[in-house]
C-alpha positions as CSV (number, residue, x, y, z in Angstrom):
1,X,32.7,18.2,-57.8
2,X,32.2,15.7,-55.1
3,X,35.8,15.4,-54.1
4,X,35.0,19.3,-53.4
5,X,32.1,18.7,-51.0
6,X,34.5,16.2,-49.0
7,X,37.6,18.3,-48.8
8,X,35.5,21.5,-47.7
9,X,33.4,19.0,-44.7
10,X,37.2,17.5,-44.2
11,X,38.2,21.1,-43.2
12,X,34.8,22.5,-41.8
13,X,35.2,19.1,-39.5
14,X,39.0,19.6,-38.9
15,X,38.7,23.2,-37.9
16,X,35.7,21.9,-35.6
17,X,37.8,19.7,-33.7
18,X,41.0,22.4,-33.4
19,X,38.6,24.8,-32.5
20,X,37.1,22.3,-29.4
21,X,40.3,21.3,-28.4
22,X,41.5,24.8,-27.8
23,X,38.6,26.0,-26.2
24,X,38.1,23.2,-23.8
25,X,41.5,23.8,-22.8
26,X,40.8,27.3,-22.0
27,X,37.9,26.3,-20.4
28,X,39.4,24.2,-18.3
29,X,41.9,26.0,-17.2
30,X,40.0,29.2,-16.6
31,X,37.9,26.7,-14.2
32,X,40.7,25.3,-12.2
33,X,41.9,29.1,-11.8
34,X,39.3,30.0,-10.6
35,X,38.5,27.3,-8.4
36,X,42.2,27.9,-6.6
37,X,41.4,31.6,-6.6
38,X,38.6,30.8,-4.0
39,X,40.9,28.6,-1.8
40,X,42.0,25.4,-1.1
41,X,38.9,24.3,0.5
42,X,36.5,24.9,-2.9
43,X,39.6,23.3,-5.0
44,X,39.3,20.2,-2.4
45,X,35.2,19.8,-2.8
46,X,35.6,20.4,-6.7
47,X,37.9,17.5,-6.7
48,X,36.5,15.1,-4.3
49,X,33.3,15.4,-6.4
50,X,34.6,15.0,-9.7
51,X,36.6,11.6,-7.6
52,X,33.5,10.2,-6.3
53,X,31.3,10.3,-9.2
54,X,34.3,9.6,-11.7
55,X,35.8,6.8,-10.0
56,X,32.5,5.7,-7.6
57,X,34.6,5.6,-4.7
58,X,33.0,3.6,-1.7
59,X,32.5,5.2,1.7
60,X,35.4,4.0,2.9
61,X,37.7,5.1,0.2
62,X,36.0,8.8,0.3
63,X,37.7,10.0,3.8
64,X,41.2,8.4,2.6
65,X,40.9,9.9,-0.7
66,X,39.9,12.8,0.9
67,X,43.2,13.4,3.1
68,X,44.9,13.2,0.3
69,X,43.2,15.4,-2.0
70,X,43.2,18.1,1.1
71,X,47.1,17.8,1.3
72,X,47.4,18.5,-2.7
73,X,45.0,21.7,-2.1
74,X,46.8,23.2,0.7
75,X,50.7,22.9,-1.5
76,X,48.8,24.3,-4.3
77,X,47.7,27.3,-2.4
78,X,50.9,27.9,-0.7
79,X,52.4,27.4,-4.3
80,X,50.3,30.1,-5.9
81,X,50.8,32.3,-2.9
82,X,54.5,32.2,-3.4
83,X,54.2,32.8,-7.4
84,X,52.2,36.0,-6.3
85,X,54.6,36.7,-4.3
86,X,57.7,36.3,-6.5
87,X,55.4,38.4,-9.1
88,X,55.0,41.4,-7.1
89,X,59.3,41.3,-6.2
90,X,59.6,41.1,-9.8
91,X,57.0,43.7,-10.7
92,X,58.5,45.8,-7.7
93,X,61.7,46.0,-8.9
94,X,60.9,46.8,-12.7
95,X,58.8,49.8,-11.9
96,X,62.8,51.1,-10.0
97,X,64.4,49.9,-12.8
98,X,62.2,52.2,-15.1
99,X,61.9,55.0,-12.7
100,X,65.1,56.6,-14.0
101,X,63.8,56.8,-18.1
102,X,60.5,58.8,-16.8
103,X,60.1,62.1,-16.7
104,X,58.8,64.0,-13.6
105,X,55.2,63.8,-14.1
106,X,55.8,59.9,-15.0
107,X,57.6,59.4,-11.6
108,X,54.3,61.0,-9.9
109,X,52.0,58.9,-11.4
110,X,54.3,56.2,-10.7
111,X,54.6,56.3,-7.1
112,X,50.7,56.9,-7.2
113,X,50.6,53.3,-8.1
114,X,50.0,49.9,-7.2
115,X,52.1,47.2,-7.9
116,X,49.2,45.0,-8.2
117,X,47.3,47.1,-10.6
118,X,50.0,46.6,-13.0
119,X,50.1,42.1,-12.5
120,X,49.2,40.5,-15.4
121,X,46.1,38.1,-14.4
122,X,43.2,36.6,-15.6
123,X,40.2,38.1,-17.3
124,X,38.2,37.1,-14.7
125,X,40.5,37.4,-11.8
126,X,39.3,40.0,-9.0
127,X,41.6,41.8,-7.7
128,X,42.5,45.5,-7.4
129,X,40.6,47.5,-10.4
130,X,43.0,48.9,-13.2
131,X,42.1,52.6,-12.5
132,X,45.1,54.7,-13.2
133,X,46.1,57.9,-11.6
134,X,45.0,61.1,-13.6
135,X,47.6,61.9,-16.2
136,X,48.1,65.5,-16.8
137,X,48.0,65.4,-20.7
138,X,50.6,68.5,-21.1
């Protein structure tokens, strides 16, 4: 009976931990997104923060760690610029590459929309909403 009890708290306390990982994960990540979603200069004072208090940087280490936190901020936005970018080319030319298997009132509704609408993203992500064109239900 007791060996029971400990296998069923050994999994209760193993799932726990799984469970934690996996979630702080997703927090974190959510957290970083959106931090680079509201541009470099929020990623920069997110990071100089979490530097300063983390490492207790003095105030002379602060404006050196500082340029180099900027630099990393500014090739991460131009990085996720340029994913967007290659995202949209790539969503672009699916939507011609299925334009040829719709029928006429698919085509319509195709040209009626965005490229963007269609990007996967984030949950949380703003962006352009995900209303569709009318469908005529014929």
């Amino acid at each position: 009976m007791k060996t029971k009890i400990w296998l069923a708290l050994a999994i209760v306390c193993a799932s726990g931990l799984s469970i934690g990982f996996f979630v702080g994960h997703q927090f974190e990540h959510h957290h970083m997104h959106r931090l680079m979603s509201r541009g470099p200069e929020h990623f920069e004072q997110e990071l100089m923060t979490r530097l300063t208090k983390g490492l207790v940087l003095s105030e002379t280490q602060i404006p050196l760690v500082r340029e180099k936190v900027k630099a990393v901020a500014l090739v991460s936005e131009q990085s996720c610029r340029e994913q967007k970018t290659i995202m949209r080319e790539k969503m672009t030319n699916l939507l011609k590459d299925i334009r040829p298997l719709l029928s006429e009132n698919q085509q319509r509704i195709l040209d009626e929309l965005d490229v963007d609408v269609l990007r996967p993203r984030h949950r949380d992500a703003t962006g352009p909403s995900t209303n569709y064109p009318p469908t005529d239900s014929r």
